[in-house]
N, C-alpha and C positions, 0 to 999 in steps of 0.2 A: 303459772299456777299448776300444781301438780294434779295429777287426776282424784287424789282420794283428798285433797286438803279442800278444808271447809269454806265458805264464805263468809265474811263479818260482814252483815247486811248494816252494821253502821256507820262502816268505813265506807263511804265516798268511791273513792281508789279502786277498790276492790271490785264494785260493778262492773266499770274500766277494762279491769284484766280477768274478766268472766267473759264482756265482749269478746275480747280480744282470744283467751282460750277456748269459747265453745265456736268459735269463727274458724279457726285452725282445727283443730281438732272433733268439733260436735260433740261434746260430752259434758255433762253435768257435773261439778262439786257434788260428793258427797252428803254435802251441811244443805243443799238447797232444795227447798218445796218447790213440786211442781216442774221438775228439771227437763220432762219432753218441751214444756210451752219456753222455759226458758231457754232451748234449745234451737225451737223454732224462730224465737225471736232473733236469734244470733246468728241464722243459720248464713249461709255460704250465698246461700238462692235467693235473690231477693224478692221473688212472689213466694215464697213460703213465707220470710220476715213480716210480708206487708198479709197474709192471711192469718199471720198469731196476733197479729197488733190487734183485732177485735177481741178479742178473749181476756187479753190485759185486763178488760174491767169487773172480771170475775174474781183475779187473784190481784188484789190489791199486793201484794208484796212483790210485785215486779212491778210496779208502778216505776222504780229506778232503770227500767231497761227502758222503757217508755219513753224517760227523758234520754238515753242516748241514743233512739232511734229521731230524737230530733234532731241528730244529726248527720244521720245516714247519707251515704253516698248517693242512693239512688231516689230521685224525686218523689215518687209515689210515693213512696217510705216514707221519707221525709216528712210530707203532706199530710198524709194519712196521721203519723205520731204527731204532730203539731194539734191536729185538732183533735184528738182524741186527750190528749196532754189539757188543752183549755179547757174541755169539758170536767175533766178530774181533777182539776187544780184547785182546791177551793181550801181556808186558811188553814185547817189540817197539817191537809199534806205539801202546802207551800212550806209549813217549818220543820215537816219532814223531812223534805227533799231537796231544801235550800241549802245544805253542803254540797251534795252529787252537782245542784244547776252551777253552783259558781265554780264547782271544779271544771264540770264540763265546758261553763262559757266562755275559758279559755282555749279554746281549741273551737278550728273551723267551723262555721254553722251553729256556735252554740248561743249568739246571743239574742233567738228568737226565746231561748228560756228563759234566758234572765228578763227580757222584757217582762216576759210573762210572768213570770217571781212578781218582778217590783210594780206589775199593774197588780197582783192581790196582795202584796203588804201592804201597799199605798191605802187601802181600803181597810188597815188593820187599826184597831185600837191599843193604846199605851199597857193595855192586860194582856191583848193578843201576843202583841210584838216582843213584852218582857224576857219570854224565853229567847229567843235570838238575839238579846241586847246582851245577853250572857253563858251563849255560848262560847265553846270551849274549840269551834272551829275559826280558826282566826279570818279567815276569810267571809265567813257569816257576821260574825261579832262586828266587823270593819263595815259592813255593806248596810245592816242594822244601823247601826249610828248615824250610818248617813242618809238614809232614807227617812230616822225620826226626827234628823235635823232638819231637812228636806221640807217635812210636813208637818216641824212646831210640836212636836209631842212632847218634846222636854219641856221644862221651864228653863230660864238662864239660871238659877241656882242647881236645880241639878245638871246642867251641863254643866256648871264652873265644879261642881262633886266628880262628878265623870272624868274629866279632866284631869279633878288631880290626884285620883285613884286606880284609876282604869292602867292595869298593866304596861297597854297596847300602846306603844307611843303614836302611832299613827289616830287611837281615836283621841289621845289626850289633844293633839296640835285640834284635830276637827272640832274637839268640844270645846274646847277655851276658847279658839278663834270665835265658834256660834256665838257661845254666853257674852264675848264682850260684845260682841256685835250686837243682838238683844238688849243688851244693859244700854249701850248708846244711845241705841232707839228710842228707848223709854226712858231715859236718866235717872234708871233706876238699879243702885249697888249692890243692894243688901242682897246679902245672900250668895255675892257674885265674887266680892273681892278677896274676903279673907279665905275660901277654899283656894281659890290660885294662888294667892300668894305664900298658903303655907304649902303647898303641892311639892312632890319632893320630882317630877319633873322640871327644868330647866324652863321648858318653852313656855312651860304654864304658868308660871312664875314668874316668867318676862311679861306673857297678855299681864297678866296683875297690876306688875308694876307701869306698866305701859299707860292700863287704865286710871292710873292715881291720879295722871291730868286730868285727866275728862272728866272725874268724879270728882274733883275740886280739893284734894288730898296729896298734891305735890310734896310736899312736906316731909311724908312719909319714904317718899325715893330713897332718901339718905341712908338710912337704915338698910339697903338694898346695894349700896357703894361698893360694898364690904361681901356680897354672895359669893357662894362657891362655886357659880358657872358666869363664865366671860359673857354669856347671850344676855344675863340678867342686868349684869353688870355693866353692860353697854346701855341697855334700855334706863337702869338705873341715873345715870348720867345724865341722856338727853333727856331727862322726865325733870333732873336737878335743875340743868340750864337751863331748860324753856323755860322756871321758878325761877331764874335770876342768882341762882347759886352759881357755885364755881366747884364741882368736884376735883380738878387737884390739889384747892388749897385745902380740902378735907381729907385726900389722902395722904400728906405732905402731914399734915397736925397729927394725923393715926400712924403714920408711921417714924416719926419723930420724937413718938414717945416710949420708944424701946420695946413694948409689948406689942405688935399690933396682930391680927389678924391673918391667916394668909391670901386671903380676898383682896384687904387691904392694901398687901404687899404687892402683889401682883397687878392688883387694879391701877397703883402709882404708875410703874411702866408704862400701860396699856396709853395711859394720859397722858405720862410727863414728859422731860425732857433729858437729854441725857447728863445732864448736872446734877439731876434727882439720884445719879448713881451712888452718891456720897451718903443719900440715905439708905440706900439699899445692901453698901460692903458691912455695914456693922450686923447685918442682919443673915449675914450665909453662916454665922455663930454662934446662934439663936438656939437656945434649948431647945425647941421645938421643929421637929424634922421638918413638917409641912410649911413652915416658916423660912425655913433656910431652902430650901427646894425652891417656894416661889421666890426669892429674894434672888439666885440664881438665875429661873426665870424671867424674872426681872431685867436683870442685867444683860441676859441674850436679847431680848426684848429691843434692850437700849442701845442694843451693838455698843457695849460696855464690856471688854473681855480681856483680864488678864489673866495670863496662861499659871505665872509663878504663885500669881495667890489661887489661883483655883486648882490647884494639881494636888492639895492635900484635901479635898475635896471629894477626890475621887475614892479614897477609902473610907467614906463616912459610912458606918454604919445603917444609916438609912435607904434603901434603895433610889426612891425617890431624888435623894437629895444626890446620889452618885448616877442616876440615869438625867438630872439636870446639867447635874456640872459635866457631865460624857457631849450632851448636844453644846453646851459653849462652846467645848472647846476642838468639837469636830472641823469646822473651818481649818481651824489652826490646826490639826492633826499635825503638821510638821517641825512644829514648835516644841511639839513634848516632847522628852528623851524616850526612846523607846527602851533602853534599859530597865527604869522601873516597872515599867509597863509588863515585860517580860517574864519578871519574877515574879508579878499578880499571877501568871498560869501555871506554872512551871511546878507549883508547890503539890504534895499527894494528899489524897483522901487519910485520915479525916484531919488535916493538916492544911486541907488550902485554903488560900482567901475565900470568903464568902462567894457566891455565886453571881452577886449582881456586881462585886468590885469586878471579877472576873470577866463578864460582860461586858464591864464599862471598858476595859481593859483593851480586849480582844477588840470593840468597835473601834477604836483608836486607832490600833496596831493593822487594822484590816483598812481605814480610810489612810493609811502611808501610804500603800500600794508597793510595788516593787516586791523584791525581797524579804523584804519586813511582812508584807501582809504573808506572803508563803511561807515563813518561818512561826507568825504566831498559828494561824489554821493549823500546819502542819503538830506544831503542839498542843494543841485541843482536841485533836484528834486523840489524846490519851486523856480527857478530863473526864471527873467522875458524872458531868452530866450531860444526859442524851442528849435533850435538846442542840447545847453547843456543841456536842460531839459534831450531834449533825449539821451544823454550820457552818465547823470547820469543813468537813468533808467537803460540802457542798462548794466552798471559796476554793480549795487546794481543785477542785475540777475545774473550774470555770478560771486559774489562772493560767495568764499567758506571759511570757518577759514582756517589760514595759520599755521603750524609748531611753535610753540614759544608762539602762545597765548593762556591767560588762560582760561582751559574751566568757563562754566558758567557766563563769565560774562555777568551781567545785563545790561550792555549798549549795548549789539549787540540785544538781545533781545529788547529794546527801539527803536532800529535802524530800526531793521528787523520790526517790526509792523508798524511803520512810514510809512515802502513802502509797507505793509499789500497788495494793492492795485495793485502789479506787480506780484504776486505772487498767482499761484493755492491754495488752503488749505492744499494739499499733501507738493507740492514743500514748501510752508511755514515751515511746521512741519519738513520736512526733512533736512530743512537749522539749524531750532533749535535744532533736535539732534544733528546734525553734530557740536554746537556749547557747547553742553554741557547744553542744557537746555533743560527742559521738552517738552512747543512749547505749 
């Protein structure tokens, strides 16, 4: 913190490194009221620190210095800011200073505040608490929810709202978990199911469908077969059979009827068996990119991989569908001819392959090893994008000759000068012994 830069008494942090700078130094910001007490409070000497702690209750806006002297080094301090801290705590300035306590109660000695926090929230009403259920500190906003869950402030309808609107994935899982739990309790839905299940969270949509058995609505799972996240789609299932259905024969009828879904598609694999692949090859030619992606998917899924029909593949236009068929066919890396492979990079700005064929390319070309991977790196190193530029670099340093190849040859040296330019003049020379060349 520099001497003349301000303090943002909103920021949390910033207390922190007021401690911390008037502890070194003895000098006040600029931006701050009051800067001898707050000076004193910080000070170096800790019988001055423990004689400003009185005075705190005058200037209410170092109440934040207050809470980091509850965690002062030296006991008296410490002692002294604790109860002085209980006495001023009251629901105010608990929603005040409940960013600064949870930032501080990570760090040694701080979680005599946070008790202290959550014995006066605990005592808060659903009016009190609303501000902190919506704050903008994520740390507040996480610790709110859980305390209103704690002590039933919600209803299970607004937690299953909460759930499947709340940004924060971590309060979406804690309020969908509460609301079903509630809902069980009382065997009572309304209110509970359809926000989760239309929630554009995963997990919350899993509680949902999870809860269709218990609310006597199994039925409904099916419809759920077919989602766009694996978690649902699982829960989807075991909600069908414990109903007595059979979800492969429902994915096997949707995707045998040349349209299906890509949920659909992908859900087949996750279930079937690897005969279901016959359903799946008509499907990587699917107008629909997402479609043909997961029907790939699928097929990695089923340890179903043939290299010849999947290597035209590799140029689809779609990303997706070319960073699918790149992981089939990674195993087999040594299967592909590296020649085509070659000419994906090779081409110039604004003339080359797309970026993600390019990708898909260069992953190939780099899981060969040997030579091959230091000949594609080494030409990416001229590609018109940073990112793989920086990839390339990154692979041409970290390679070394592999078992199998022969020393001396002249084209790793051709290679290795190429990236001359990444390389120390030691580390240079060391890579050419290691390669069976002079260097």
């Amino acid at each position: 913190m520099e001497r003349d830069e301000k303090i943002d008494v909103g920021e949390p942090l910033a207390w922190l490194r007021l401690d911390e700078a008037l502890r070194r130094e003895s000098y006040a910001p600029s931006g701050l009221v009051a800067s001898r007490l707050a000076i004193d409070l910080c000070h170096r000497d800790g019988r001055i620190r423990e004689a400003a702690l009185d005075q705190v209750a005058g200037d209410p806006g170092l109440l934040p210095l207050l809470v980091v002297r509850c965690g002062d080094w030296v006991g008296q301090v410490r002692e002294r800011a604790r109860e002085l801290l209980a006495e001023a705590l009251d629901m105010d300035t608990a929603v005040a200073l409940a960013p600064l306590i949870l930032l501080f109660g990570r760090r040694g000695r701080g979680a005599f505040a946070i008790d202290l926090l959550d014995e006066v929230l605990r005592r808060a009403s659903r009016e009190q608490l609303a501000p902190l259920l919506t704050c903008a500190d994520r740390a507040v906003h996480r610790h709110a929810h859980r305390l209103a869950v704690e002590e039933g402030l919600l209803s299970p309808a607004e937690l299953a709202r909460a759930a499947a609107r709340d940004p924060d994935t971590v309060v979406q899982i804690l309020c969908a978990d509460a609301a079903l739990a509630a809902a069980v309790k009382t065997g009572d839905y309304d209110g509970v199911l359809a926000p989760l299940l239309g929630a554009r969270n995963p997990r919350a949509r899993a509680t949902g469908v999870t809860a269709l058995r218990a609310a006597g609505l199994p039925e409904q799972a099916e419809g759920f077969l077919a989602d766009r996240s694996g978690v649902v789609r699982a829960c989807a299932r075991y909600v069908v059979r414990q109903h007595g259905g059979d979800p492969l024969t429902v994915y096997r009828g949707w995707c045998s009827g040349g349209d299906p879904v890509p949920g659909a598609v992908i859900g087949l694999a996750e279930c079937g068996e690897r005969r279901d692949a016959a359903l799946l090859w008509p499907l990587v030619s699917h107008p629909a990119a997402a479609v043909r992606a997961r029907a790939l998917g699928g097929l990695r899924t089923l340890d179903v991989v043939d290299v010849p029909r999947m290597l035209p593949l590799l140029d689809d236009p779609a990303p997706g569908v070319v960073r699918e068929a790149t992981l089939a066919l990674l195993p087999s890396a040594g299967l592909v001819p590296d020649g085509p492979l070659m000419e994906r990079l090779v081409g110039e700005w604004p003339k080359a392959w797309p970026r993600h064929v390019r990708v898909g390319a260069f992953r190939l070309l780099d899981a060969r090893g040997g030579i091959v991977r230091l000949r594609a790196a080494v030409t990416v190193l001229d590609d018109p994008d940073e990112r793989l530029r920086a990839w390339g670099a990154q692979v041409v340093q970290r390679w070394h000759p592999e078992a199998g190849m022969t020393p001396g040859d002249a084209e790793v040296g051709e290679l290795l000068g190429r990236a001359r330019h990444l390389f120390s003049e030691y580390v240079l020379t060391r890579r050419l012994w290691e390669a069976g060349l002079n260097g």
